[in-house]
N, C-alpha and C positions, 0 to 999 in steps of 0.2 A: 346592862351597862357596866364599863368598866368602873372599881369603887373612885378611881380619883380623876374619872372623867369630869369633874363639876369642880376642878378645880379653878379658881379664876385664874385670868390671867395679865398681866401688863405692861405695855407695847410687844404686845410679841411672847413674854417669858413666863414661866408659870412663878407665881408668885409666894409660894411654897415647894419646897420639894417633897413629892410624895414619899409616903409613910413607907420606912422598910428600906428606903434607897444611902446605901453608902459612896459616900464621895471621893472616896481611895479605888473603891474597886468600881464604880462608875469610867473613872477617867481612865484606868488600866487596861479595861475594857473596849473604852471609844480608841486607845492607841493600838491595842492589838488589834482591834478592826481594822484600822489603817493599814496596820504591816501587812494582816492577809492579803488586803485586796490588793497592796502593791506586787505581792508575789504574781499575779496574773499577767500584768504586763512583763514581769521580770520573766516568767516564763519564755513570752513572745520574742524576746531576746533571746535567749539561750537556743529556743527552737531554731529560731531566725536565722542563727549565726551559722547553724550545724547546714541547713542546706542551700542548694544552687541559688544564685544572684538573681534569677530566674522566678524565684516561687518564695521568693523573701518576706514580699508585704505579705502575702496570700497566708501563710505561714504565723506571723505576727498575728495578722485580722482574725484565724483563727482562734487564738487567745482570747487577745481583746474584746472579740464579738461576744463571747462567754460573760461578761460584764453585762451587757446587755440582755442575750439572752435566757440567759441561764439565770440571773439576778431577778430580775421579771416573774418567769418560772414559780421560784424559790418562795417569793415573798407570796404571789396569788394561791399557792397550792403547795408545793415543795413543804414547805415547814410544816404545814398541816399533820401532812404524810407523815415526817420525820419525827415531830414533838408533840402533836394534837393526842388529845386520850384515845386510848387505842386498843387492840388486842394484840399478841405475841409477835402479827407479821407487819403490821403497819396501821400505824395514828391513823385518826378519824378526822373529819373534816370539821373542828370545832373552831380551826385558826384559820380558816380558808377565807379566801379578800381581805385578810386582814382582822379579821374578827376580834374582838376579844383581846389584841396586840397594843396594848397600851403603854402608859410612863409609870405605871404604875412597878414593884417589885412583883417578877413570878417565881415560878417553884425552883427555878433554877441559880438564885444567886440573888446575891442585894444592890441588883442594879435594872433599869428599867427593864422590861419582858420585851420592850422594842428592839433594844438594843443586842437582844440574844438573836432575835430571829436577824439581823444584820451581821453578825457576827458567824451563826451557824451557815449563813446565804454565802460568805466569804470565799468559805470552805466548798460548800456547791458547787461556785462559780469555779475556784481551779481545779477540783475534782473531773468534773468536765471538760474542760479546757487540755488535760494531762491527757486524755485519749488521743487527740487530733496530730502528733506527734508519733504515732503509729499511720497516718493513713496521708501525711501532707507528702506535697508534688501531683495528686492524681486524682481527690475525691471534690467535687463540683462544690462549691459554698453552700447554695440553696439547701441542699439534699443533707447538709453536715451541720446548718444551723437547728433544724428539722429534728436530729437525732440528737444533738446535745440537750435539744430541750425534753423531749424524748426521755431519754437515758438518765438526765437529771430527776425525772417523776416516776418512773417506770421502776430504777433500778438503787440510786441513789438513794432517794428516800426512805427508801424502806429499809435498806443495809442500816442505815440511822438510824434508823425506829431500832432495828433489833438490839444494835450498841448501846446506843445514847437516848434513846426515847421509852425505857423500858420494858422491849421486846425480848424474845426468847433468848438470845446472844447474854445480855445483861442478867436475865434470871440461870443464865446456865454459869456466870459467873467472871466469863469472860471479861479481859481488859484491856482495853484500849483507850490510851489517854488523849488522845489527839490524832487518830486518825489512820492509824497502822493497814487495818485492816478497811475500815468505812471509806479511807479518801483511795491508798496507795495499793492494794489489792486487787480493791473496786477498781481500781481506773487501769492499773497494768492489767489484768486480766479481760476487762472490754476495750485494752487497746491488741492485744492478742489477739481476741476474737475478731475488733474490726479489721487491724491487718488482715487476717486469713480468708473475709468472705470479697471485701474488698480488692485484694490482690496484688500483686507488683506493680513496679512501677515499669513503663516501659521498658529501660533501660536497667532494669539492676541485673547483675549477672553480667552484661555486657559491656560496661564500662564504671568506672570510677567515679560513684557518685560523693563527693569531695564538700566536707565546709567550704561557705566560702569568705566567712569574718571571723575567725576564732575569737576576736578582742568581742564580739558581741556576745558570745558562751562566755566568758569571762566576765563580762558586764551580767549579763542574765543570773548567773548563778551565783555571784557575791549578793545581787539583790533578793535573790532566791534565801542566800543564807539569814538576811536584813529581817525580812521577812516572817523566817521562818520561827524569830521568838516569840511573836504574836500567835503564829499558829501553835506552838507548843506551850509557851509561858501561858500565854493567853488563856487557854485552855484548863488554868490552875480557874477561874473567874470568879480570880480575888487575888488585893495585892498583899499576897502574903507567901509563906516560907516554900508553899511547894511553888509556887510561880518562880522563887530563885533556883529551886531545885531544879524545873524544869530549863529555867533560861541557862545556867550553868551547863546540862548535859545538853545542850542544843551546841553548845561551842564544842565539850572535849566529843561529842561521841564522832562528828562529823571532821575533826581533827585530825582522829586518828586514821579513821577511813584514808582521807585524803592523801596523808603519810604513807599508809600501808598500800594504797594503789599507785604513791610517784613509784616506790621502793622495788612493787614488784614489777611496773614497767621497767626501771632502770634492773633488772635483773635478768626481764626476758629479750630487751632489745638494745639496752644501755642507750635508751631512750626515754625523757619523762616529758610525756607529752599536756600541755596546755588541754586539749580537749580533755583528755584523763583528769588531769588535775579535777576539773569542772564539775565528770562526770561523780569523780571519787567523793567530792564534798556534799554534790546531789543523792548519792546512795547514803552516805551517813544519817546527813537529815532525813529520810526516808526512813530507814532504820531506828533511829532512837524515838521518832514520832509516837507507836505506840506507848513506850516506855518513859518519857522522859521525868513523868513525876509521878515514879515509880522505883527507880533503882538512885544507888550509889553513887557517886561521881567517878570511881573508882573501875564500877561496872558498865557504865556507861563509857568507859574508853576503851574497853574488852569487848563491849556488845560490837562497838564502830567498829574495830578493827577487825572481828569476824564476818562483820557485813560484808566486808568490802569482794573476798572470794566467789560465791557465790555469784555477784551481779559481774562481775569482771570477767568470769571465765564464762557467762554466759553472751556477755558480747560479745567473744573472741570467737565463740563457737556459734553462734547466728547465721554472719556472712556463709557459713560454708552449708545451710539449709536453702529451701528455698522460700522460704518467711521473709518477707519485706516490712518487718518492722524498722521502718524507718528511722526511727532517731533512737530503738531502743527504750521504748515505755514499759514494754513487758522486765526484761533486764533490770533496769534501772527501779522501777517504782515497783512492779509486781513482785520481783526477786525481793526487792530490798525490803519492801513492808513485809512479805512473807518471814525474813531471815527476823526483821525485827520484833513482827509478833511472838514467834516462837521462841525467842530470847529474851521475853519480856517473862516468858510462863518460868525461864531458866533463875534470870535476876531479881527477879521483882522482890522485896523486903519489905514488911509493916513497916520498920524503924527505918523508911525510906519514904512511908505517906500510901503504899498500898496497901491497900485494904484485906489481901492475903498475901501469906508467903509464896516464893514461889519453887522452883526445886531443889537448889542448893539451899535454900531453910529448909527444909524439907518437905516440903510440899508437891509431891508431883502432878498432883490433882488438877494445876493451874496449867500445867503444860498441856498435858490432854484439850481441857476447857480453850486453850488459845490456839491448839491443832484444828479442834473444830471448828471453832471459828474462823480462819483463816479458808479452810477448804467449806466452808457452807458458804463464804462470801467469795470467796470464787466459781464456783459453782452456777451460783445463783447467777452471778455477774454475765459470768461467757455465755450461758443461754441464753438467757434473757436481752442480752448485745447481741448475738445474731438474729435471736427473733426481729428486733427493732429494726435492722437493717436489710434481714432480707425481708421485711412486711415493706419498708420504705421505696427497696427498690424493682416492685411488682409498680409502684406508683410515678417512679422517677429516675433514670438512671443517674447509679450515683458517681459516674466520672464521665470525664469530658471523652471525645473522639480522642485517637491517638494523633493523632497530628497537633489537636491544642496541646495536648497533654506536654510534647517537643515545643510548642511557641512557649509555654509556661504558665505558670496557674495567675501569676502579677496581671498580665495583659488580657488573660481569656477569661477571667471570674471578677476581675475588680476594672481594668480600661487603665493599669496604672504599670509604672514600671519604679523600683527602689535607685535605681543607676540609671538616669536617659543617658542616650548615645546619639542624643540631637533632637532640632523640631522634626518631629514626625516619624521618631522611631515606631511609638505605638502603631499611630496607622498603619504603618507597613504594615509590621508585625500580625495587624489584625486582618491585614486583607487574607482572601484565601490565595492559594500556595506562597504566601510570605515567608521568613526565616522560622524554619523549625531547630536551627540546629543549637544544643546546648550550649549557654555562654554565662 
């Protein structure tokens, strides 16, 4: 029994607050919970905006279903995985149904043990929800809730275990303060893989697959940024000097990114496009994530603004592969955390809140230490994501006929459309040979 399970309680409230529980880093806590889980829908925007009017909800619902199932997941089993006592590759099942998960203070901080596994679940949910953006327009809902929940237990959890829960990643010394490697590696690298087994969309190669709300990408990713101090402040879990460390480089590193990519579209096209801007802000945060209460403020606008090369010149060069990374997960989150892991081993400083120096203090040791870690969680990531999918789809094919695929994923997986064009579009739409054609 947990020790402050016997605490009484009245109408409703516990009547003491349990022993160990601080009420600064309590409340800081329950808000950065909040900001994470709002990045999730903020996601479903940005995704939302980036494709056809056609596969919009479908798109979104993708996101948001992650709330559900992936959250589910997380709390019965997930966390177990990730923070239960364990050995080097993955916790044991001491947390599992909830076990042992009480109001009480646990190892982690002076605030309820409940409220971490709500907090680390956050992170789960759009960890997972970050793939679906490699594979929307063409993979069937069923078969894609199936594999988020899937890939949440299978592959997630245990990258945390190795980070954050004490595993080998952590005893090798590696750092990652918020998710560098665990959320934005993990997830660009099995959105990589799910694109490749997965496959094109009917139509790419052959026409113009076009945003069709930029103001949605723009809505998406200012909440993305909203968001994102929970996910990196947050992640100090306590209200104290590194949580401003952190919240401070959450604003300049992604600042600069965003600067440095209007700069060099206005240089290659004397164009600064609205989705760039978007995309520029989304590579920054991604980038200073594993870093951010670790370095300088100083460094933290050098790390952003080197991020930004790498993810940029590999969007540019995508289209001319035949990879259907759709909205660019790999680019954007796998590039980005890669760039910012291993500029985390570059910048990192004790008299910045890290626990080692990193190469410019002299230390090279940390750069190695963040190389491996990056490519063991990649690694492990792209396998273990194609196992998942192609085990899933022996059982289930995971996209529609080609002809739904042309009706669109709003009307053939959900019975809905984001824009009616009258009573009884859907039905058409859903009879067989109704309108296939792009709109």
């Amino acid at each position: 029994m947990h020790p402050h399970a016997g605490v009484p309680v009245v109408a409703g409230l516990a009547a003491a607050a349990p022993a160990g529980i601080d009420a600064a880093d309590t409340v800081w806590l329950l808000v950065s919970t909040a900001l994470v889980l709002l990045m999730t829908p903020a996601l479903g925007f940005s995704y939302g905006g980036l494709v056809r009017s056609k596969n919009v909800l479908n798109t979104m619902v993708m996101s948001f279903a992650s709330l559900g199932a992936v959250g589910l997941a997380w709390a019965l089993l997930g966390y177990a995985l990730a923070f239960g006592d364990g050995g080097a590759v993955v916790g044991g099942l001491g947390h599992a149904l909830l076990r042992g998960v009480g109001l009480g203070a646990g190892r982690w901080g002076a605030f309820p043990h409940l409220l971490y596994l709500a907090y680390q679940g956050a992170f789960a949910i759009i960890a997972a929800a970050l793939i679906s953006g490699a594979i929307v327009e063409r993979m069937r809902f069923g078969p894609y809730l199936a594999f988020i929940v899937g890939w949440s237990l299978v592959v997630y959890a245990p990258v945390a275990h190795w980070v954050w829960g004490g595993g080998w990643l952590a005893r090798l010394g590696a750092l990652d303060f918020a998710g560098g490697a665990v959320v934005h590696v993990d997830a660009g690298i099995a959105a990589l893989a799910a694109a490749t087994l997965v496959g094109s969309r009917k139509d790419y190669g052959r026409q113009a697959l076009l945003p069709h709300n930029v103001p949605y990408v723009l809505l998406g990713a200012a909440l993305l940024w909203f968001g994102w101090f929970g996910f990196n402040a947050g992640s100090a879990l306590a209200a104290n000097a590194t949580a401003a460390l952190a919240f401070v480089n959450t604003l300049l590193a992604p600042a600069a990114t965003l600067l440095v990519w209007l700069l060099v579209d206005l240089l290659r096209t004397g164009r600064a496009t609205a989705v760039g801007a978007a995309t520029g802000a989304v590579v920054g945060l991604v980038a200073i994530t594993p870093a951010a209460g670790f370095v300088a403020p100083r460094s933290a606008i050098v790390l952003g603004a080197l991020a930004a090369f790498p993810s940029y010149f590999a969007i540019l060069w995508r289209p001319r592969t035949p990879l259907d990374d759709s909205l660019d997960v790999f680019a954007a989150h796998g590039l980005g955390g890669l760039a910012g892991a291993l500029l985390t081993g570059v910048f990192a400083e004790r008299a910045w809140g890290a626990p080692v120096d990193g190469l410019l203090a002299g230390n090279p040791g940390l750069l190695l230490a963040q190389a491996v870690a990056a490519l063991a969680v990649a690694a492990y990531s792209g396998v273990a994501t194609l196992a998942l999918l192609a085990a899933l789809r022996l059982v289930t094919p995971l996209r529609p006929p080609a002809n739904q695929e042309g009706i669109g994923m709003d009307v053939v997986e959900h019975g809905e459309e984001a824009y009616t064009r009258g009573e009884g579009a859907v039905l058409v739409a859903r009879r067989p040979g109704g309108p296939k054609e792009d709109r």
